[in-house]
C-alpha positions in Angstrom: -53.9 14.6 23.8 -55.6 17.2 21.1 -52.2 18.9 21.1 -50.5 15.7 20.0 -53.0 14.6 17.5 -53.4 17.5 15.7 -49.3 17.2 15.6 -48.9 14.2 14.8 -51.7 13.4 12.5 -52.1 10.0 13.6 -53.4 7.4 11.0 -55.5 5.5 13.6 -54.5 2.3 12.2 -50.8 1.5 13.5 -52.7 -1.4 16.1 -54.1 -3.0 13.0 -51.2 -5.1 12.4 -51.0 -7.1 15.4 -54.1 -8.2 13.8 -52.5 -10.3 11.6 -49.1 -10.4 13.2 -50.1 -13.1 15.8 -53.2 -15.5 17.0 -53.8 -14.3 20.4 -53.6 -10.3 21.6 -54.0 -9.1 25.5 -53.4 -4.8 25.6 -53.9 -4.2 28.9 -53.9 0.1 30.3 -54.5 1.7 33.6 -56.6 -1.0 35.6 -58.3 -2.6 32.4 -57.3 -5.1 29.9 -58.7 -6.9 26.6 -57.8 -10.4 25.6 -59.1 -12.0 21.9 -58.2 -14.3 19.1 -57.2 -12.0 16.3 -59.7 -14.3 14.3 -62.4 -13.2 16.1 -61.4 -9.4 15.7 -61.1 -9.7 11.9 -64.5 -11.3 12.0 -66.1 -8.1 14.2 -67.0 -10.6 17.2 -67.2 -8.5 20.0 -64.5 -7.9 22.4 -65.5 -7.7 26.2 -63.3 -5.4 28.4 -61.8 -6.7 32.2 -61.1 -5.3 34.6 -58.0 -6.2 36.3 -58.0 -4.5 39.9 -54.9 -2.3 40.0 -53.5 0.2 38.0 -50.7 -0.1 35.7 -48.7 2.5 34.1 -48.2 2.9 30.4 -50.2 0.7 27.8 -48.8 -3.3 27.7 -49.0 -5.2 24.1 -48.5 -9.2 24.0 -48.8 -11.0 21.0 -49.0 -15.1 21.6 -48.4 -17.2 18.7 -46.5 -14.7 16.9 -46.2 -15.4 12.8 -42.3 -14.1 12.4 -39.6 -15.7 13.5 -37.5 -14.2 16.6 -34.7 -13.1 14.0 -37.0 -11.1 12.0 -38.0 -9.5 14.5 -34.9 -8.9 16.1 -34.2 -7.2 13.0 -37.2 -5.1 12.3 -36.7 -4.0 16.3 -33.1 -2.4 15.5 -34.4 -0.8 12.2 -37.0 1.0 13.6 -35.7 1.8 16.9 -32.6 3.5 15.2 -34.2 7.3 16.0 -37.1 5.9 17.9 -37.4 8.7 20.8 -38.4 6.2 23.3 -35.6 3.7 24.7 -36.7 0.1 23.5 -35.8 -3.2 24.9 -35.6 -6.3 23.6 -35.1 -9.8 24.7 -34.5 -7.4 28.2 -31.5 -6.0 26.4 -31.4 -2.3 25.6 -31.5 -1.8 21.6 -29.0 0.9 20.2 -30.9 4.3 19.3 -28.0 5.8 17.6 -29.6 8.4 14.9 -32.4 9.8 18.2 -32.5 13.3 18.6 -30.2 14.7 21.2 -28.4 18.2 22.2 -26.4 17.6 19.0 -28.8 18.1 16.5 -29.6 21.7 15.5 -33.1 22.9 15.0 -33.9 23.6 10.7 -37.1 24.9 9.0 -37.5 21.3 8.5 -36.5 19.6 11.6 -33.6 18.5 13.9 -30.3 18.2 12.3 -27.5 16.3 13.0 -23.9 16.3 10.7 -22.5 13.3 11.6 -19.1 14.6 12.0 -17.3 11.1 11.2 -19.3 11.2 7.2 -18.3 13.6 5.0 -20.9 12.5 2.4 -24.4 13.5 1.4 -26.8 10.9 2.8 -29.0 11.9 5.0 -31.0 9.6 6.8 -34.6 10.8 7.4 -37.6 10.0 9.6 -40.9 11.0 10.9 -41.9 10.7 14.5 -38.9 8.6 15.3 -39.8 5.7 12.7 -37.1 5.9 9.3 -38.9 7.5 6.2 -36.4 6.9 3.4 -33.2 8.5 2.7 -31.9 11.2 0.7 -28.8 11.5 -2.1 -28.5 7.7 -1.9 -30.6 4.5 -3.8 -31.0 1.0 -1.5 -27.4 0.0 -3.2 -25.4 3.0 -1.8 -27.3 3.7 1.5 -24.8 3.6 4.0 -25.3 2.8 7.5 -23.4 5.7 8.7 -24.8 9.2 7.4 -26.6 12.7 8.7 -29.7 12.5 10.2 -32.6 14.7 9.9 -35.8 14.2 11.8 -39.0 16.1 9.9 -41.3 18.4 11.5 -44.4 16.4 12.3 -46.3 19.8 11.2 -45.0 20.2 8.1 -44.4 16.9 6.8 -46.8 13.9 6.2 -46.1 10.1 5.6 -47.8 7.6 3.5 -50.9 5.6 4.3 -50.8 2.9 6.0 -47.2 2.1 6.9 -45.3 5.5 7.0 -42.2 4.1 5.1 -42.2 7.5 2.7 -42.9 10.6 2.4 -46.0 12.2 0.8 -44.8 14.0 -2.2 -41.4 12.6 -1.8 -39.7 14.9 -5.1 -40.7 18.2 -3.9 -40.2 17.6 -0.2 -36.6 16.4 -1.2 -36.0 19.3 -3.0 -37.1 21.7 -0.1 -35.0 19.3 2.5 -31.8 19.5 0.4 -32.3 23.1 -0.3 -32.4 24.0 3.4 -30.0 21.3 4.7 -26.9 22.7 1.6 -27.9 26.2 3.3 -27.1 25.0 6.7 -23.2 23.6 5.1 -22.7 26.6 3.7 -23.2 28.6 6.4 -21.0 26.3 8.4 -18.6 25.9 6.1 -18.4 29.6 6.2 -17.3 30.0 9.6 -14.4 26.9 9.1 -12.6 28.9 6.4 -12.8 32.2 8.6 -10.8 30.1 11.2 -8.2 29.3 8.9 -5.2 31.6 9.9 -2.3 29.8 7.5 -2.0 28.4 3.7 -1.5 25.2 5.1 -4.5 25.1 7.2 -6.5 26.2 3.9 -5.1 23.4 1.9 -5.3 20.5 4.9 -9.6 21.8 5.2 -9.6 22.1 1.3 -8.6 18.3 1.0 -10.6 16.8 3.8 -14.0 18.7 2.4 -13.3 18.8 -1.2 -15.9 15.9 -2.0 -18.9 17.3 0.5 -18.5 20.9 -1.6 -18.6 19.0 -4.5 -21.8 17.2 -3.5 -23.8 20.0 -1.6 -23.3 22.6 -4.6 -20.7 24.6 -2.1 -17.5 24.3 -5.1 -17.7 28.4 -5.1 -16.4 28.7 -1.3 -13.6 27.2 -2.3 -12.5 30.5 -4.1 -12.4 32.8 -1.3 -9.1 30.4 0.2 -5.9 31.2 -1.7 -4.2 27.7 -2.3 -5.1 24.0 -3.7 -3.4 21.2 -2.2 -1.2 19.0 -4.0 -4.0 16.2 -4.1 -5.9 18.7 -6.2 -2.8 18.3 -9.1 -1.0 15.4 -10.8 2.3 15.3 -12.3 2.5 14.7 -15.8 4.0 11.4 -16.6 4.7 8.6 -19.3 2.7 5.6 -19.7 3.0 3.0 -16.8 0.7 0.6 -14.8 -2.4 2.5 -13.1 -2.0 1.9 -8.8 -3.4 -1.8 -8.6 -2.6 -2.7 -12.1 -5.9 -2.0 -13.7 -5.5 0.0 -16.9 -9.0 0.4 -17.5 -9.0 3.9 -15.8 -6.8 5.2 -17.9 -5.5 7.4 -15.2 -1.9 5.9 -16.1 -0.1 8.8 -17.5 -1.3 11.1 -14.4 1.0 10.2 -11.0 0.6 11.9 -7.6 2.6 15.1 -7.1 3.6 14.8 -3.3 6.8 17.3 -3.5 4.9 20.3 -2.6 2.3 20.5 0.5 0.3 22.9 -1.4 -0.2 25.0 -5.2 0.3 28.9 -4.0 -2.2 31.6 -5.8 0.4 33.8 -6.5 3.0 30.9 -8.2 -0.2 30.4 -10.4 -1.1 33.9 -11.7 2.9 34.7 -11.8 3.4 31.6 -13.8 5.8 30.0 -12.2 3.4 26.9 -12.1 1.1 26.0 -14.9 -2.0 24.1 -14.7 -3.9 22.4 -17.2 -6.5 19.5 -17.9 -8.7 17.6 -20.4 -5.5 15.2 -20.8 -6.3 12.1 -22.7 -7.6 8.8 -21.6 -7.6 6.9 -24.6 -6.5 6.9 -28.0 -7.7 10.4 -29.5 -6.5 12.4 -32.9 -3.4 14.0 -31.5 -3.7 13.8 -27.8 -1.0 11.7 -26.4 1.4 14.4 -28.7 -0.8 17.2 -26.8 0.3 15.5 -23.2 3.8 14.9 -24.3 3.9 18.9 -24.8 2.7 19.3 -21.3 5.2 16.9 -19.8 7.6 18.0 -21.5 7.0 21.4 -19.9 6.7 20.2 -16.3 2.9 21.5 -16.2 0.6 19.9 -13.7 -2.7 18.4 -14.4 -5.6 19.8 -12.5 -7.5 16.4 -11.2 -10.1 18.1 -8.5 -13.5 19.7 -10.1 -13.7 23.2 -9.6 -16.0 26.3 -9.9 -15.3 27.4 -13.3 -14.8 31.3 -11.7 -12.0 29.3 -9.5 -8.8 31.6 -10.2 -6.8 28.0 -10.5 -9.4 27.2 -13.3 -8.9 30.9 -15.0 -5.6 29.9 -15.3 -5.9 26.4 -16.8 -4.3 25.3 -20.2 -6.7 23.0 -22.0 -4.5 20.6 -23.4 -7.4 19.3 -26.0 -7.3 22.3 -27.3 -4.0 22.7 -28.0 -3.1 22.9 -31.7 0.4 20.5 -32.5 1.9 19.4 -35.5 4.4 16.8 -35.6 7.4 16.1 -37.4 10.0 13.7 -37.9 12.2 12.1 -40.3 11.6 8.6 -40.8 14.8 6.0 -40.5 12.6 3.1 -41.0 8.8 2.2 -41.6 6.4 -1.0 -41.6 2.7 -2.0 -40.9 2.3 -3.9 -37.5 -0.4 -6.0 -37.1 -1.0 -7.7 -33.4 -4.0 -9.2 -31.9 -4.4 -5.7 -29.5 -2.7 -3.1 -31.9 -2.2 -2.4 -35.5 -0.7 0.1 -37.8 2.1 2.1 -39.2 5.5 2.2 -37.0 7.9 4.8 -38.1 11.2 4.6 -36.1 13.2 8.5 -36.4 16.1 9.3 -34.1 13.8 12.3 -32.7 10.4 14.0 -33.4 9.8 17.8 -33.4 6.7 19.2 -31.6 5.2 22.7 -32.3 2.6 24.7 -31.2 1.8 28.8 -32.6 5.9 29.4 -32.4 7.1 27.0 -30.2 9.2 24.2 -30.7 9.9 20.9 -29.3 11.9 17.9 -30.0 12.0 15.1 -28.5 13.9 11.5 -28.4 12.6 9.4 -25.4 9.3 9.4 -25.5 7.1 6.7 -28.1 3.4 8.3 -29.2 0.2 6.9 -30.8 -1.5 8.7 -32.5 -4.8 8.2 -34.6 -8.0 7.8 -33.3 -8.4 3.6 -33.5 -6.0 1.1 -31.9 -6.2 -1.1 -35.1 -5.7 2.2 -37.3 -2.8 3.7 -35.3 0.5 5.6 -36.2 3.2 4.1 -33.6 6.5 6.8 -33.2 9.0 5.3 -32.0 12.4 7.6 -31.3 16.0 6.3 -30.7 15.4 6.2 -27.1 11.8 5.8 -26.6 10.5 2.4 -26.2 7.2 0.3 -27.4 5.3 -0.1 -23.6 5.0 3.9 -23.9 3.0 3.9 -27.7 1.1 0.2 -27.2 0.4 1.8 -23.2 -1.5 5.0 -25.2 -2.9 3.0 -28.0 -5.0 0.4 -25.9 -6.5 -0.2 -22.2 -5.7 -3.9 -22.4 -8.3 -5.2 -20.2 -11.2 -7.5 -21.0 -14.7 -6.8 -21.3 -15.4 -6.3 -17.5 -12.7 -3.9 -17.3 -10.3 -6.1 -15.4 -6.5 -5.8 -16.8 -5.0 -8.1 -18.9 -1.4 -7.8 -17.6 0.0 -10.7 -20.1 -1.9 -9.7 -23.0 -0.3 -6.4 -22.7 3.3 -7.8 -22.1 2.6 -9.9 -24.9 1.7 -7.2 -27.7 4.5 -5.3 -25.9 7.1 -8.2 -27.4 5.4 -8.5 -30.2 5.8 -5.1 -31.4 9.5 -5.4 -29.9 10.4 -7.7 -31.9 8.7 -6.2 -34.8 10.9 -3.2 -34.5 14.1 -5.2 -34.4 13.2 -6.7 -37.7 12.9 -3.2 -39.3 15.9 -1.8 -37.5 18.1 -3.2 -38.8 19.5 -5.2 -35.4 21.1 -8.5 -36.3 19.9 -11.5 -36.3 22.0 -12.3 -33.0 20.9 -9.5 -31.6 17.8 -10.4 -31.9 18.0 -13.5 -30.4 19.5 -12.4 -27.5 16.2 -9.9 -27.0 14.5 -13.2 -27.3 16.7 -15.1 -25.1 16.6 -12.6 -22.3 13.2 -11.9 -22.5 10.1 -14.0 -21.1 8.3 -14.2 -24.2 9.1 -15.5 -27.4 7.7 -14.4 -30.5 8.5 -14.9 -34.2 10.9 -12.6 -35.7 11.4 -12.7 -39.2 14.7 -12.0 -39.3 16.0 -14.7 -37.4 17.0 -17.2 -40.5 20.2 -20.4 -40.8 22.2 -18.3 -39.7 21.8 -17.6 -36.2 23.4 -20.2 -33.3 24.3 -19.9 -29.7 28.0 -21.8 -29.3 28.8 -22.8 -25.9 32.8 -22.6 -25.3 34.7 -24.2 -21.9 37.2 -22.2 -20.2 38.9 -23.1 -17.2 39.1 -21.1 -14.2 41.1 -22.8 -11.5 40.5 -26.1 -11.1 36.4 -26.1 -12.4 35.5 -25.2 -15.8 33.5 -22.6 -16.8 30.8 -22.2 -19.8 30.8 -18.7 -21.4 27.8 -18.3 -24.0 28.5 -16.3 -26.7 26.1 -15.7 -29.5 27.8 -15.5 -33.4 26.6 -15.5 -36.9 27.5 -18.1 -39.4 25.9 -19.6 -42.3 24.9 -23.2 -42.4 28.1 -24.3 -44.7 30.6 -22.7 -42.2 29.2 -23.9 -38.9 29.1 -27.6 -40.1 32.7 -27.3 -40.8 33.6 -25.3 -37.6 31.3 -28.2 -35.5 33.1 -30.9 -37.5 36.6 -29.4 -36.2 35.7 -29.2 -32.6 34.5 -32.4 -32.4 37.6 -33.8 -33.8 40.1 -32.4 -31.7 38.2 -32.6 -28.8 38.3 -36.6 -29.2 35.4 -36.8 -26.8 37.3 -35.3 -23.5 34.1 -32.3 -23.5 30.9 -34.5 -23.0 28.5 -31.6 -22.5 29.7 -29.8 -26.0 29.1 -32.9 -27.4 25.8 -33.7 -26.6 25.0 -30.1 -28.2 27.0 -30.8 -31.6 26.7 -34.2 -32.3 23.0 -33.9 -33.0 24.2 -30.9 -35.6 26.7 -33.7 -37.4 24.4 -36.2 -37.5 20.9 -34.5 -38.8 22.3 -31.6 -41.3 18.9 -31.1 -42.0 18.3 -29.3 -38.8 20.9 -26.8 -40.1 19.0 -26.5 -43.4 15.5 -26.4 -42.2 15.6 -22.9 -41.3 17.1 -21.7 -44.7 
C-alpha cells in the first residue's frame, strides 16, 4: 500500500464527491460497513461503523438519491472508463475500455505508447492512472475520438488538484511528451523505409505518411527515398471549376496528374521533368503570365511540403520569381466595366512571352494581369476565350467563401458580349451569341437593323421552319414584310402572326433606331 501511494500520489479526496453527488452513502469493505446522510457528513456528525458478519471482497460504493440523471451518468461512465485499467460495468453491461493499456502499447520515458495504426494524425490522447488528462496537438473542436494513446508515468507526472482533468505544468510537459513521442516515429519510420525494396513501394509509403511527417517534424526522412508520387505534383492547367465547384481555393488552375505512378530522381536532376511552385492564387502583378510560361512548357507544380534540402525541392523553379515581359499587338481595345471585373481588354491575334532569351507566343490562352480585379488588363487572343481571364481575375464567391456559379457565368457573358461589340462581329452575329446562349445581356451594337425571319419550306408532306438570321434596315424590311404578306394572301398563319404586328405598329421598327 506504501508502494502504491508513494506512486500514485493520491490526493485523498477522490470520495469527497459522493458527498455532494447523492443524499444517502453506504461503503461497505471486508466485514464492515458505514451508512450516513451526506448532510450529516458535510456537517461533521459523526459516523458510526457496523459491522456486518461476513467478509466481502473489494470495497462496495452505493449512492441513494443520486443528483444526475441516469444519462449523465451513463456518459461520464464511458468517458472515464475509456483507459480505466479496471473492467467497469454498468447497468450490468460491460463498458468499452478501448484506449487501456495492453501488449500493444510500447513502454517510453514517459509512459505506455500505443500508435493507433488506423490514425495517421497527431492527437494523442493522454491520461494518468487510467482517468483522461487532456489531449495533445488538438483543441475541444478538433479532438477526434480516434487517435494515439499515451498513458503517463504516475512517477514522473502529476495531475491538478482536486479533479485530475490536466496536467501540472501542462506547456512544458507537452513539450517533453511530443519531444519523446516524434522520437519514437522516427525511429519507426526509420525501419519502414529500410523495408522498402522498389520505387513504387517508396512512393505508395511516401503518400500514405506524407501528412504524419509533416506533423511530427519527420519531412527530412523523406529524402533518403528516391521518388515522389504523383499526388505530390499537379499538372499545370487553364482556368476551370475547382472539384465541387467552389472557386474560393483557388486551386483551379492546378489538376491531378494521374499518368505517371510516381516522379523518378534521376528524370528530375536529368531534366527531363521540371518542377516548380509558388503558382498564383489570385490576381497578382504578372503571375497568371508567369503560370502560362509553365504550362506552356509542360512543367509540374510541386503541391506536397517538403524539406527545403529535398533534392525535388533543389530542383524547383519558382515561378514568382520568374521575370516575363509581354507583348502583343493590339487589334482592338476598350474599358470593361462589370459588377465582378473591370478594366482594359485588348483583343491581338497572339501574345509573345519572354523570359532572359526565351521566347514564347501564344494564341489560346486569355490572361489578367494587374494586381486588382476592378483595375485589370484582360488579353484576349484569337483563340482564347473570356472564362480563362474573368477565371484569373476574380474567385467569384460571396463573403463566406461559397461560389457564386451564376454570378460568374454572368460576368463571363457580360464580358462576351462586350468583346463582340469591339470586334467587329456583326450585329447578327451577335445576336445569335445571344440567342444561343442562356443569358442575355445588352450589347451595344445590336441597333434597327437586326431581325430573325422565319421562312417555310416543305419537306414531304409537313412543312418545315428554317430560321435564318439577316441584316436589314428598317425601310427595307417594312417593304420586304409588306411583300410577303401580300402574296401569301393569308395561306401561312404562323408567319403572319409574326409580321402583321411589324405592318401594323412601325414604330416597333423605329424604336430601336
Amino acid at each position: 500500500m506504501g508502494k502504491n501511494s508513494q506512486y500514485e500520489k493520491p490526493f485523498g479526496m477522490g470520495f469527497f464527491s459522493a458527498l455532494y453527488a447523492a443524499e444517502r452513502v453506504i461503503v461497505s469493505s471486508r466485514n464492515k460497513r458505514i451508512a450516513f446522510d451526506t448532510a450529516d457528513a458535510l456537517s461533521r456528525q459523526a459516523i458510526p461503523i457496523e459491522s456486518i458478519g461476513m467478509s466481502e471482497t473489494g470495497t462496495g460504493i452505493i449512492l441513494f438519491g443520486l443528483k444526475l440523471t441516469e444519462k449523465e451518468v451513463h456518459k461520464a461512465v464511458h468517458r472515464y472508463a475509456k483507459g480505466f485499467p479496471i473492467a467497469i460495468e454498468f447497468q450490468c453491461r460491460a463498458v468499452q475500455r478501448p484506449d487501456a493499456c495492453g501488449p500493444q502499447f510500447l513502454q517510453l520515458e514517459c509512459g505506455q505508447f500505443w500508435r493507433n495504426p488506423e490514425y495517421k494524425g497527431r492527437v494523442i490522447n493522454l491520461y494518468l492512472q487510467g482517468l483522461p488528462v487532456g489531449y495533445l496537438n488538438a483543441s475541444p473542436s478538433t479532438a477526434v475520438s480516434i487517435a494515439h494513446v499515451l498513458h503517463l508515468d504516475s512517477s514522473k507526472f502529476n495531475a491538478r488538484l482536486p479533479d485530475r482533468e490536466c496536467l501540472i505544468d501542462q506547456h512544458d510537459v507537452e513539450k517533453q511528451i511530443l519531444t519523446e513521442v516524434a522520437a519514437y516515429f522516427r525511429s519507426h519510420y526509420e525501419t519502414e523505409i529500410e523495408g522498402l525494396r522498389t520505387h513504387q513501394a517508396q512512393s505508395n509509403w511516401l503518400h500514405e505518411h506524407a501528412d504524419a511527417l509533416h506533423r511530427w517534424g519527420l519531412l527530412d526522412l523523406a529524402n533518403t527515398i528516391d521518388v515522389i508520387p504523383c499526388t505530390f505534383v499537379a499538372e499545370i492547367d487553364e482556368p476551370y471549376d475547382a472539384p465541387n465547384g467552389d472557386s474560393y481555393t483557388r486551386e483551379a488552375f492546378y489538376s491531378s496528374n494521374t499518368d505517371i505512378p510516381f516522379i523518378d530522381r534521376s528524370a528530375v536532376e536529368s531534366g527531363s521533368v521540371t518542377l516548380c511552385d509558388n503558382l498564383p492564387n489570385y490576381l497578382d502583378q504578372h503571375l497568371w503570365a508567369n503560370a502560362a510560361w509553365a504550362h506552356k512548357h509542360g512543367w509540374l507544380a510541386l503541391s506536397q511540403t517538403l524539406a527545403t534540402d529535398h533534392w525535388a525541392q533543389k530542383r524547383c523553379i519558382n515561378v514568382e520569381a520568374l521575370e516575363i515581359s509581354i507583348g502583343y499587338s493590339e487589334i482592338a481595345s476598350g474599358y470593361y466595366s462589370g459588377s465582378y471585373l473591370s478594366g482594359k481588354v485588348v483583343l491581338c491575334e497572339r501574345y509573345s512571352l519572354t523570359c532572359e532569351d526565351k521566347h514564347l507566343e501564344i494564341n489560346d490562352l486569355s490572361l489578367a494581369i494587374g494586381n486588382d480585379s476592378h483595375d485589370a488588363i484582360f488579353i484576349i487572343p484569337s483563340n482564347g476565350n473570356c472564362y480563362q481571364a474573368a477565371t484569373m481575375a476574380a474567385s467569384f464567391t460571396d463573403e463566406w467563401g461559397i461560389a457564386e456559379d451564376d454570378d460568374r457565368d454572368h460576368e463571363v457573358a457580360e464580358l462576351e458580349n462586350y468583346v463582340r461589340s469591339i470586334d467587329g462581329t456583326s450585329s447578327a452575329d451577335t445576336l445569335k451569341a445571344l440567342i444561343a446562349g442562356t443569358t442575355w445581356a445588352t450589347a451595344s451594337n445590336l441597333s434597327q437593323s437586326a431581325i430573325l425571319v422565319l421562312t417555310h419550306t416543305q419537306q414531304g408532306q409537313y412543312p418545315a421552319l428554317n430560321k435564318e438570321i439577316v441584316t436589314v434596315d428598317a425601310t427595307t424590311l417594312l417593304k420586304a414584310v409588306k411583300g410577303v404578306i401580300e402574296g401569301l394572301q393569308g395561306a401561312d398563319d404562323d408567319l403572319r402572326a409574326i409580321a402583321e404586328p411589324l405592318i401594323k405598329h412601325p414604330s416597333l421598327l423605329q424604336s430601336a433606331a
